[in-house]
C-alpha distance (Angstrom), angle and dihedral (degrees) to the residues before:
residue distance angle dihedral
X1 . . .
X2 4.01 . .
X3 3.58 112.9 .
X4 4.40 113.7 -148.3
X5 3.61 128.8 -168.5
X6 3.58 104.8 -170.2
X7 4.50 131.9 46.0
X8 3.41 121.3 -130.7
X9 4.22 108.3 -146.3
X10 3.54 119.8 -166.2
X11 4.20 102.6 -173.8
X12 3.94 95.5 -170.5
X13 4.31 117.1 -162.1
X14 3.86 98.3 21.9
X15 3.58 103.5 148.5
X16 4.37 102.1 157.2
X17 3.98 125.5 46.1
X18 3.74 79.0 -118.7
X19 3.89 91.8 57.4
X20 3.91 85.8 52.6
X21 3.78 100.7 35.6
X22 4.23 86.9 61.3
X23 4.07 89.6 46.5
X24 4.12 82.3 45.0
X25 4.15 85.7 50.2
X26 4.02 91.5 50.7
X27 3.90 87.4 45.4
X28 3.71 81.2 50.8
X29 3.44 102.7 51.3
X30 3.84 107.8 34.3
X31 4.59 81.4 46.7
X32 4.47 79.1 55.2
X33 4.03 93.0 39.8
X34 4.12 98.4 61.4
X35 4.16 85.9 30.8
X36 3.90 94.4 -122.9
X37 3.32 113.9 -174.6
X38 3.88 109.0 -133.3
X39 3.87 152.1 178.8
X40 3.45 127.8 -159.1
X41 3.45 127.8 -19.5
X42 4.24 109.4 -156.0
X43 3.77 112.0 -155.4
X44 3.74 111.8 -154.3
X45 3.98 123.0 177.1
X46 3.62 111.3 -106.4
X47 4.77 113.1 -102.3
X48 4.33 77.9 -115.9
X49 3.99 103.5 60.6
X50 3.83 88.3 -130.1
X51 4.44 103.7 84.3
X52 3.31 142.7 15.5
X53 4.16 127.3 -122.6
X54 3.94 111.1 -145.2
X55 3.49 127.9 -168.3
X56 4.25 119.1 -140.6
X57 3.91 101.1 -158.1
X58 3.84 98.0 -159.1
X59 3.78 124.1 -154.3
X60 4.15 94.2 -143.2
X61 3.69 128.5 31.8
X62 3.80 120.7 -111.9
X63 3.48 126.9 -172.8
X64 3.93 129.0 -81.8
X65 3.67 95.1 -110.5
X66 3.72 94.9 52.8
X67 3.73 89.4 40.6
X68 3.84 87.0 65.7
X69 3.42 102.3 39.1
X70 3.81 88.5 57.7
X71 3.57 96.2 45.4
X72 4.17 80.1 51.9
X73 3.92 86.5 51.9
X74 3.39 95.0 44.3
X75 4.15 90.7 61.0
X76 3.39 93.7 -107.6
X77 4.22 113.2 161.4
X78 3.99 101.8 -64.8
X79 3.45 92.2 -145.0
X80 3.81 95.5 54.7
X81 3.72 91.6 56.1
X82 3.67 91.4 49.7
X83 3.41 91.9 63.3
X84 3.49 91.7 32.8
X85 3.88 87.9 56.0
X86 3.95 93.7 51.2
X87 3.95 80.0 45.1
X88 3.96 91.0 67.8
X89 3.66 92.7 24.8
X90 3.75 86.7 67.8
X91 3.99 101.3 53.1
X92 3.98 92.4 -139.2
X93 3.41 100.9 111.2
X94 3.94 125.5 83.8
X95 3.93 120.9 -140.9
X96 4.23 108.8 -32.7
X97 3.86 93.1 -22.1
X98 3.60 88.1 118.8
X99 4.07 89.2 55.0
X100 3.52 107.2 76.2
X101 4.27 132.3 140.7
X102 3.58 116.7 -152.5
X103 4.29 125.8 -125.6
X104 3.49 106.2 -158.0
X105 4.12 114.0 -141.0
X106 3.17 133.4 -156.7
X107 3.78 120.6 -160.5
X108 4.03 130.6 -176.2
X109 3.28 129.1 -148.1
X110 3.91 138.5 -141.7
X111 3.94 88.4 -92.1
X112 3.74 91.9 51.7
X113 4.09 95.6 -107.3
X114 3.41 113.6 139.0
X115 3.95 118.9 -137.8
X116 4.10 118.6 -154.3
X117 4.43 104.7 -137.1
X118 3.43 121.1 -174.1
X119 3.67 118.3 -138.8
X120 3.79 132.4 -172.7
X121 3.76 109.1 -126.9
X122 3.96 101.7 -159.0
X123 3.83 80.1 175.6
């Protein structure tokens, strides 16, 4: 078993600071509920306009499997931590490889096309 000692968050369709302050009050209260003992917790907007990825910095590790089921708690994007589930599920992934967010870029070329690239943001 993996150990982690940090949660990826993926809110998806926050468009108000209200929208994220309530996702920020589940984070809250589910972080309170198991008594995790944590650091800071970066909020950065999400490459699309339409989320925000945080970053839990945890002061103790605690294994993958938890790690995903509170980032599934917290109302992180369900379809992420399906994947990420299967991720840890599958044993091939060392440490938090199998916890990444993704920043969407957007490059343009000497014609003036633009070209979507998907980059892991380990963050």
């Amino acid at each position: 078993m993996n150990m982690v000692k940090e949660l990826k968050i993926d809110f998806d369709n926050v468009s108000t600071q209200n929208g994220l302050r309530l996702r920020l009050k589940r984070l809250v209260w589910v972080i309170n509920f198991l008594q995790l003992k944590v650091g800071d917790i970066p909020v950065f907007p999400s490459s699309s306009g339409k989320g925000y990825h945080v970053i839990v910095k945890l002061k103790e590790n605690i294994p993958d499997i938890v790690a995903v089921a509170i980032q599934s708690l917290a109302g992180s994007d369900y379809k992420r931590e399906s994947f990420n589930l299967l991720r840890v599920l599958s044993k091939k992934f060392k440490n938090s490889e199998w916890n990444v967010l993704f920043k969407r870029k957007i490059r343009i070329d000497k014609y003036g096309k633009l070209h979507r690239m998907d980059k892991i943001n380990n963050m």
